[in-house]
C-alpha positions in Angstrom: -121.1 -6.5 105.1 -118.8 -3.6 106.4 -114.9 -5.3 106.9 -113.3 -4.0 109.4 -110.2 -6.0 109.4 -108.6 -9.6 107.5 -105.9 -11.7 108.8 -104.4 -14.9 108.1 -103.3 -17.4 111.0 -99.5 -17.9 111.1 -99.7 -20.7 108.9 -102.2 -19.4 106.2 -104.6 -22.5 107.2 -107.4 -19.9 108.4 -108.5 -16.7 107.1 -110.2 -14.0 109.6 -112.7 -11.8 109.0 -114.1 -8.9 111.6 -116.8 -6.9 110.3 -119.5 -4.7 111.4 -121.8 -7.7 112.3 -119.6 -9.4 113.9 -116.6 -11.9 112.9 -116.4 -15.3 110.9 -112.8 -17.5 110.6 -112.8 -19.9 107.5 -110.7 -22.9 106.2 -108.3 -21.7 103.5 -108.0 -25.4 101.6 -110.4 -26.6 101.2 -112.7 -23.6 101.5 -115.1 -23.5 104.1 -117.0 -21.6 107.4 -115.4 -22.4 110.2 -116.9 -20.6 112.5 -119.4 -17.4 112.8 -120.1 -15.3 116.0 -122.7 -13.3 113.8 -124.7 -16.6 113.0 -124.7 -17.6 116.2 -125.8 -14.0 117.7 -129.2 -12.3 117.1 -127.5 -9.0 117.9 -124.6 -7.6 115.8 -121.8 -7.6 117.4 -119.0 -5.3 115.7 -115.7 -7.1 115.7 -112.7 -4.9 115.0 -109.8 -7.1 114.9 -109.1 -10.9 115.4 -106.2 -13.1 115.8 -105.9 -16.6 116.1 -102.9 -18.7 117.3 -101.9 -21.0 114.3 -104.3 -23.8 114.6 -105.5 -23.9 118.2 -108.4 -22.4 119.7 -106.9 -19.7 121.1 -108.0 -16.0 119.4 -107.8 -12.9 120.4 -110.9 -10.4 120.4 -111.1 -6.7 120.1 -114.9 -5.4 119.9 -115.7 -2.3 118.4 -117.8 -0.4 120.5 -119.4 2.7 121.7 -116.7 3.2 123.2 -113.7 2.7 120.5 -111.3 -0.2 120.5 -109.6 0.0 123.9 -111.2 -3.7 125.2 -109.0 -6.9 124.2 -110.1 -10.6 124.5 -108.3 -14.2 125.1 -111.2 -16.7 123.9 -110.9 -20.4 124.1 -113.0 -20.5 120.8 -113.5 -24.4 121.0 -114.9 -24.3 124.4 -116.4 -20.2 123.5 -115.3 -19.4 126.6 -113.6 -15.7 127.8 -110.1 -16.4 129.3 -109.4 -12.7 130.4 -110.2 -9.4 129.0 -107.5 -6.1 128.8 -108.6 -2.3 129.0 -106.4 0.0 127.1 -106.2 3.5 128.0 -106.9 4.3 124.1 -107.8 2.4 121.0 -105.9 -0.4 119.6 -105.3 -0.6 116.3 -103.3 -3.6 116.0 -102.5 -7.0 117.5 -99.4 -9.4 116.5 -99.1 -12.5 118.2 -96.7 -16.1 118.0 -96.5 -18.8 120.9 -94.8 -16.8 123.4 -96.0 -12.8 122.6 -98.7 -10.7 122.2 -98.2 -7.6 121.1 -100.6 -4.8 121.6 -100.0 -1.7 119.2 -101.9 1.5 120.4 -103.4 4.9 118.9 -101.8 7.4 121.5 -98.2 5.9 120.4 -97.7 2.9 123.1 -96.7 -0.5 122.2 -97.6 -3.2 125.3 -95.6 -6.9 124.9 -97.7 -9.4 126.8 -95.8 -12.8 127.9 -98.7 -14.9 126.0 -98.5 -17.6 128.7 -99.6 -15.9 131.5 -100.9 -12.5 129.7 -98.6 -10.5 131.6 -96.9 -7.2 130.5 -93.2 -7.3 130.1 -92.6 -4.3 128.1 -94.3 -1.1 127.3 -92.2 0.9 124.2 -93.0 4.3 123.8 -93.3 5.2 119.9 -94.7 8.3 117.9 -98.5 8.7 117.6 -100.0 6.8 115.5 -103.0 9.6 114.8 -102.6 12.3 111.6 -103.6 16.0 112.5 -107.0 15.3 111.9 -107.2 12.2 113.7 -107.1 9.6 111.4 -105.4 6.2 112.2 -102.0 5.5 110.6 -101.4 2.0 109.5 -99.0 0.2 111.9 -95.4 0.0 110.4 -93.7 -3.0 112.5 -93.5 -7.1 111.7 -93.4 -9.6 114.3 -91.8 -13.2 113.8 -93.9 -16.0 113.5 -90.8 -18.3 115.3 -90.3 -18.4 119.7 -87.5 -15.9 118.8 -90.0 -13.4 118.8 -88.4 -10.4 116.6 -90.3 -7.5 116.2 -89.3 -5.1 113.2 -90.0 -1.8 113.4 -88.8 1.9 111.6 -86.7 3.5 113.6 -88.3 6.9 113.1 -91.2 5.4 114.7 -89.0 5.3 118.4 -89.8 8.2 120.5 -86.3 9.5 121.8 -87.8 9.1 125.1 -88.3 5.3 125.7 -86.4 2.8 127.0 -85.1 0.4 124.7 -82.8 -2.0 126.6 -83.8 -2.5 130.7 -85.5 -5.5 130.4 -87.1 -5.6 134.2 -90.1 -3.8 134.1 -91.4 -2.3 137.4 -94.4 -3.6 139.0 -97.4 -1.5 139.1 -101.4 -1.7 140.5 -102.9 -4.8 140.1 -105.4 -3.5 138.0 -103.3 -1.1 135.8 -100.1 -2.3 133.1 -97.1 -1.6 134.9 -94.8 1.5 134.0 -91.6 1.2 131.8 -88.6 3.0 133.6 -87.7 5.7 131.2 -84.0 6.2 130.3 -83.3 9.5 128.6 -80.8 9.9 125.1 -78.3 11.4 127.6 -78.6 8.5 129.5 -74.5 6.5 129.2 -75.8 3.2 129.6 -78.2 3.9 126.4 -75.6 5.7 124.6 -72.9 2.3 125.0 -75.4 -0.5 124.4 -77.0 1.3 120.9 -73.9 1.6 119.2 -73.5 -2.5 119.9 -76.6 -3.3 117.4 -75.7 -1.2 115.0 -74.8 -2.6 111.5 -72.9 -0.5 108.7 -72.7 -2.0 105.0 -71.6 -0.3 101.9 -74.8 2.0 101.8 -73.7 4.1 104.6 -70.1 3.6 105.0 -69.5 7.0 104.1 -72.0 8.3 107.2 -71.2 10.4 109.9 -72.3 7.4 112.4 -68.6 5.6 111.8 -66.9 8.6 113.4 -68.8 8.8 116.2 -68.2 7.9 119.3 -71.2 7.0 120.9 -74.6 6.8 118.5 -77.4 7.9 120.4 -81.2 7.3 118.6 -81.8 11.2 117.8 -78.4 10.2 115.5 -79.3 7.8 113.6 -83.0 9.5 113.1 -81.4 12.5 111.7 -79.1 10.6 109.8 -81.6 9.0 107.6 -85.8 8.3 107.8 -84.9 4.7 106.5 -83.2 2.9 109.1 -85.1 0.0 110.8 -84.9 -2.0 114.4 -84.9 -5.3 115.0 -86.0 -5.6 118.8 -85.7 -8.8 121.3 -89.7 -9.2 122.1 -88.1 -12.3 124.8 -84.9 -10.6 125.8 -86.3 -6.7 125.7 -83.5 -5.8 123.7 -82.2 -4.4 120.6 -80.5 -6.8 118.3 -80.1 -5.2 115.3 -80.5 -1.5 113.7 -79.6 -0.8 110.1 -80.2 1.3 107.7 -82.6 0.1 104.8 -83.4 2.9 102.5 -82.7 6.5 102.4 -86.5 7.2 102.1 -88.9 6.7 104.9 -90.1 3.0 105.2 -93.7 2.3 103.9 -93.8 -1.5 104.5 -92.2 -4.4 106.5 -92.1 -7.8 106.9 -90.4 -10.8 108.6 -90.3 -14.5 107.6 -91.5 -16.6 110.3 -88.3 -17.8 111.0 -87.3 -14.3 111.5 -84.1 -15.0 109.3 -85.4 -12.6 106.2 -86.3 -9.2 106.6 -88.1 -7.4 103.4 -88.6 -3.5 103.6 -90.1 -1.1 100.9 -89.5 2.6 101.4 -92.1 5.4 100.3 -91.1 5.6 96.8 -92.8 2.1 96.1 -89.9 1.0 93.3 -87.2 -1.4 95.6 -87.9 -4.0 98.3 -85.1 -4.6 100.2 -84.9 -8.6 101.5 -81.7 -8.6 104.4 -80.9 -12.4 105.5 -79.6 -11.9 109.0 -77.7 -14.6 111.3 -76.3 -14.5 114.5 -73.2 -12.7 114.9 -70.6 -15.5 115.9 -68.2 -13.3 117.9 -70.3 -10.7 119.5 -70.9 -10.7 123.2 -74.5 -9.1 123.1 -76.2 -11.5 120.8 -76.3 -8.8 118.1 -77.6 -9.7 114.8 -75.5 -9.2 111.4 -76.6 -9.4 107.9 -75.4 -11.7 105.6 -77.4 -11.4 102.3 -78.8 -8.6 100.4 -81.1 -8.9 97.4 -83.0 -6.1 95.9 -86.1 -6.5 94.3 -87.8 -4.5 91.9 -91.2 -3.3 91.6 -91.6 -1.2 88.9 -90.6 2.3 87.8 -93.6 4.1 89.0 -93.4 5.4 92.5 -96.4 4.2 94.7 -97.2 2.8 97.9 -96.7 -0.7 98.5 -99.3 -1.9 101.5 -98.5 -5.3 102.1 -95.5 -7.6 101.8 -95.2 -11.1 102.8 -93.2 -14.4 103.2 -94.6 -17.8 101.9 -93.5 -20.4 104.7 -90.4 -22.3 102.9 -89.0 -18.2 102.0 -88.8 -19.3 98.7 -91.3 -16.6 97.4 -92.8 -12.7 98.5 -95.8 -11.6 97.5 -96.2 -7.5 97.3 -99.4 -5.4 96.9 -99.2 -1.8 96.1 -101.8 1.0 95.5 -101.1 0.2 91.7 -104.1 -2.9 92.5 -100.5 -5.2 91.0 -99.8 -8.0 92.9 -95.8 -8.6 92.0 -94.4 -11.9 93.2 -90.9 -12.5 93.4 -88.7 -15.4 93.9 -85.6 -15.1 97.4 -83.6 -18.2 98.3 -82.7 -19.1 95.4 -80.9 -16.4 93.7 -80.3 -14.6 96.6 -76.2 -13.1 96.3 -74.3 -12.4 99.7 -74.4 -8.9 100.7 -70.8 -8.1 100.3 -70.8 -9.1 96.4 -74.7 -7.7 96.0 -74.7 -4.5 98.4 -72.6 -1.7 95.8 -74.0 -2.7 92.9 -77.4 -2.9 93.8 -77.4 0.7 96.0 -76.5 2.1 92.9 -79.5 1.6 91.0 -81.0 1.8 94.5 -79.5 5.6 95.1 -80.4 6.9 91.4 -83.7 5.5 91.0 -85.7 4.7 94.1 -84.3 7.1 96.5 -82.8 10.2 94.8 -85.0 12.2 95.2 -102.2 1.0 130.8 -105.2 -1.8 130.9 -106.6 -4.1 133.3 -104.9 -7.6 133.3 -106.1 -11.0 133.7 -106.0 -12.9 137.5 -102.5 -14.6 137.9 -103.8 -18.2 137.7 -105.1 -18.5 134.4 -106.9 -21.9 133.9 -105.3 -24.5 132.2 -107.0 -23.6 129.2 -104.4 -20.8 127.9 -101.4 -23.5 128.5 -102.7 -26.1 126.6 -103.7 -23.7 123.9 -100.0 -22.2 123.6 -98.6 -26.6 123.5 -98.8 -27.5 119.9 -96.6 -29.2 117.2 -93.9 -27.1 115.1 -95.4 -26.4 111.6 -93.2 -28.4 109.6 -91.9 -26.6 106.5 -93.7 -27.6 103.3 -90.2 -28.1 101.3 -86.6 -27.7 102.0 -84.6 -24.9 100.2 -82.0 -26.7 97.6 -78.7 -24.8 97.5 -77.3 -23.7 94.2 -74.1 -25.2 93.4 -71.9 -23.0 90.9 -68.5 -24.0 89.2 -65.1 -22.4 88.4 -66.5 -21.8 84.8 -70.1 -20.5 85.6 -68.2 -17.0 87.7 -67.4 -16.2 83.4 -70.9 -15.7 82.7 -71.0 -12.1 84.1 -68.0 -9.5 85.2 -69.7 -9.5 88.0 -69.3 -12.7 89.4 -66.1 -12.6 88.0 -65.4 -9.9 90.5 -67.1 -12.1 93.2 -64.0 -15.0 93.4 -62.0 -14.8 96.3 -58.9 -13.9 94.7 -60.2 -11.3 92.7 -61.5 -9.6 95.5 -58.5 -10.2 97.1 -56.9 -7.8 94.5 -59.8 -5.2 94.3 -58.9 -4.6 98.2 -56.0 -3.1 97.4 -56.9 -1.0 94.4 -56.7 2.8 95.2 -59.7 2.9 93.0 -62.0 0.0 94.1 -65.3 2.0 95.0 -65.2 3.2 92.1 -65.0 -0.2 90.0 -67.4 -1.4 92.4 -70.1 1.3 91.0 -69.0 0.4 87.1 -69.7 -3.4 87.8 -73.5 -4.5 89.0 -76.4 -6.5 88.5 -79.7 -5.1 88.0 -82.1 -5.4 91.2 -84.2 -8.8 90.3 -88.1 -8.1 88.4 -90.9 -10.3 89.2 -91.5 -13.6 88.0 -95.3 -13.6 88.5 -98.2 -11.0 88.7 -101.7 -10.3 89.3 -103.9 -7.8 87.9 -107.0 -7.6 90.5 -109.9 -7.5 88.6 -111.3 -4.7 91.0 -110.1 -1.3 91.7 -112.4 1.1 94.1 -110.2 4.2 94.3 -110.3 6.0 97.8 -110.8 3.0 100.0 -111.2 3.3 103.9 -108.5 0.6 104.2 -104.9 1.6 104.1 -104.8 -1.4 101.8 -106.6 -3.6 98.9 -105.5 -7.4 100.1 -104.4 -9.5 102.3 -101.6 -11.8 100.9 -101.5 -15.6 102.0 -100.1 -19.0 100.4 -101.5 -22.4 100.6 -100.2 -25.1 101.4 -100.1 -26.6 98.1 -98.8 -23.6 96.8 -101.8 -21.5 95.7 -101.6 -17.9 96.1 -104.6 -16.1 98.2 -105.5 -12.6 98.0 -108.4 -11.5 100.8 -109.8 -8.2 98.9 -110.9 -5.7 101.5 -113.4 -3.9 99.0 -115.1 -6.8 97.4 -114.4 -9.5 100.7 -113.8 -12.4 98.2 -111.1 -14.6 98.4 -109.4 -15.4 95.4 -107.2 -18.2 95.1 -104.4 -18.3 92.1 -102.5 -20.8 90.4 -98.6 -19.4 90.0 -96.8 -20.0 86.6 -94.1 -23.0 86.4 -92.4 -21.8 84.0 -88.8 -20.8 84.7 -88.1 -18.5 81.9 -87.4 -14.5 81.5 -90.5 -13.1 80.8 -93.1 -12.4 83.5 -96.1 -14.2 83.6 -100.0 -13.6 84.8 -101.0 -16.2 87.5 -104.6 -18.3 86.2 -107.5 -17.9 89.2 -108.2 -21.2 89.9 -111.3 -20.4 92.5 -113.3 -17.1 94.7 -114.8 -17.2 97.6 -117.0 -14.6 98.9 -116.2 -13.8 103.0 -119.0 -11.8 103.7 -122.7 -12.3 103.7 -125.0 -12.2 100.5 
């Protein structure tokens, strides 16, 4: 069977599987077909991507046809009935969704945002194509929050300089067309004012050009660095954050589904980047700020990291690379705040990683879609413990002898203190865990080898695009320095024999 696409639900309860034959969704724990358009057609049917809302029977259904990838589905799957269907003008190559938002990401360079209740467009962002030269299809570089906050994450270089990023009134257009997004230019004062509000400057780039400036249009910040990243409003239309990651171009992003951790990887492969952001308590435009920083280490080597993601109680991220090394890293529990963590770590950061319009559905959708979208908040599987430290524990380090309030009180004032700051840091944090896939088929199709998912009893799950089995892994419990190899505990095959 040719795959086309994988997906976990939100929760990692169901794995997806479109293929040239059609599409099957199965349990995750225990294993097990859950359901199978290609058994129940004699005809193949070529699915191209599938999404399924958490647990409910609500999916989402792009065919692959004669005619590309520009028809979108809403199936009740229970009742395997077809709620509405969407023309694009071009292919779609991806689909995010959560409760309230479907998000529709599109070859030519569009992104649609569909209000998931009534299937509505509410937004149409206007981004770089996502086509090479030759015409080949670039793997979408955005994450979208599992949470009703809705944050979409996406590389600022990927913002054409020509969309509108914060009028959140769409006008109306043909009842059989999307509607089309007011455009306000970089030149534009209102844009010029409200970009400058989400912007966030740490101790990477506080020696940037940005802080002098008046007014920080988009074309600024783009040709101030390929690494800086958005965090856009997907309920609000609106920025609400925008700061700078890496100094290289951004390969690889992910959110947690509480949208409160935000892991990036640049094009060198060697640091992921986890941010912790919060609410800023005294601004007036609901920015976002960020409060922690932890870097995370990958390995020496650079190479191109293809999938990141968030187990649900954020205590652990899973990365893939081209390497075929699955590196799994701890978060919550050592993270350090970003004041303490953010010049040390850019050190080692700076001299090794980065030195060098459809057709919509009728207004009254049947009851169907509402129920669907009703369901119970996943709880979370455990609670994060926070780590108490003593007076006596800040001696184990000079670092977090530095990291006392009074201490820092005293570096403030030092003529000198950036440069202490870059004498005095801890080492980005090395992976606890690791798996060594026992495949490797160089020159894939797929822009990636898994898809990464977590049980919940804790198993790891990688979803391999070249063999489609799905291997299931036990992680080590051991607490100790050295790295160890997770034990495969089961495989399952997706595809037919």
């Amino acid at each position: 069977m040719d795959i086309n696409d994988l997906a976990f639900n939100q929760d990692f309860s169901y794995i997806l599987v479109s293929s040239a034959s059609g599409h099957k969704i199965f349990n995750c724990e225990p294993f097990g077909e859950f359901y199978s358009l290609s058994a129940n057609k004699s005809v193949a049917q070529p699915t191209a991507i599938l999404r399924m809302l958490f647990s409910t029977s609500l999916t989402i259904i792009v065919p692959k046809g004669p005619s590309g990838t520009r028809i979108l589905h809403v199936y009740n799957l229970k009742q395997n009935t077809k709620i509405c269907e969407l023309t694009f003008p071009l292919d779609i190559v991806d689909l995010m969704l959560n409760r309230k938002r479907l998000v529709v990401f599109l070859e030519v360079g569009q992104i649609y945002i569909y209000d998931l209740s009534s299937i509505r467009v509410v937004k149409i962002l206007d981004v770089n194509s996502l086509l090479t030269s030759d015409g080949k299809k670039l793997p979408v570089l955005a994450a979208l929050s599992a949470n009703d906050n809705s944050l979409l994450v996406l590389p600022i270089l990927l913002i054409n300089t020509q969309t509108d990023l914060f009028n959140s009134v769409p006008s109306t257009g043909g009842s059989n067309s999307h509607p089309n997004t007011p455009v306000l230019r970089p030149t534009d004062s209102s844009v010029l004012q409200t970009l400058g509000q989400f912007v966030e400057f740490t101790q990477k780039n506080s020696d940037t050009n940005l802080l002098k400036a008046d007014v920080v249009t988009l074309e600024d910040i783009q040709s101030d660095s390929p690494g800086w990243v958005l965090v856009y409003d997907t309920i609000n239309l609106k920025p609400r954050l925008v700061y700078k990651a890496h100094d290289a171009a951004i390969a690889k992003i992910a959110i947690s589904h509480d949208g409160n951790y935000i892991a990036t990887a640049s094009q060198k492969g060697t640091i992921v980047r986890v941010c912790h952001v919060s609410q800023d308590p005294v601004s007036e435009s609901s920015k976002l700020i960020i409060s922690l920083i932890t870097n995370l280490r990958r390995g020496h080597n650079h190479t191109t990291i293809n999938a990141l993601l968030f187990n649900l109680d954020l205590t652990l991220l899973g990365c893939s690379s081209d390497s075929n090394t699955i590196h799994l890293f701890t978060v919550k529990e050592r993270a350090t705040g970003a004041e303490n963590a953010d010049a040390a770590d850019d050190n080692e950061y700076s001299s090794e990683e980065d030195s060098q319009g459809g057709k919509s559905s009728s207004e009254d959708l049947n009851e169907n879609l509402a129920n669907l979208l009703l369901l119970k908040q996943p709880e979370s599987t455990s609670k994060g413990k926070e780590n108490k430290s003593t007076y006596f524990s800040a001696l184990k380090s000079s670092k977090k002898l530095l990291n006392n309030l009074y201490t820092k009180s005293l570096m403030k004032k030092l003529p000198y203190r950036n440069y202490l700051d870059s004498l005095i840091w801890e080492k980005p944090r090395r992976s606890f865990a690791y798996v060594k896939l026992p495949e490797y088929i160089p020159n894939s199709k797929h822009h990636k080898n898994v898809e990464i998912g977590f049980t919940s009893s804790g198993l790891l799950m990688l979803a391999s695009y070249n063999t489609g089995i799905l291997y299931q892994y036990r992680l080590p419990r051991g607490a100790g320095d050295e790295r160890e190899e997770c034990g495969l505990m089961s495989l399952n095959s997706l595809v037919d024999v």
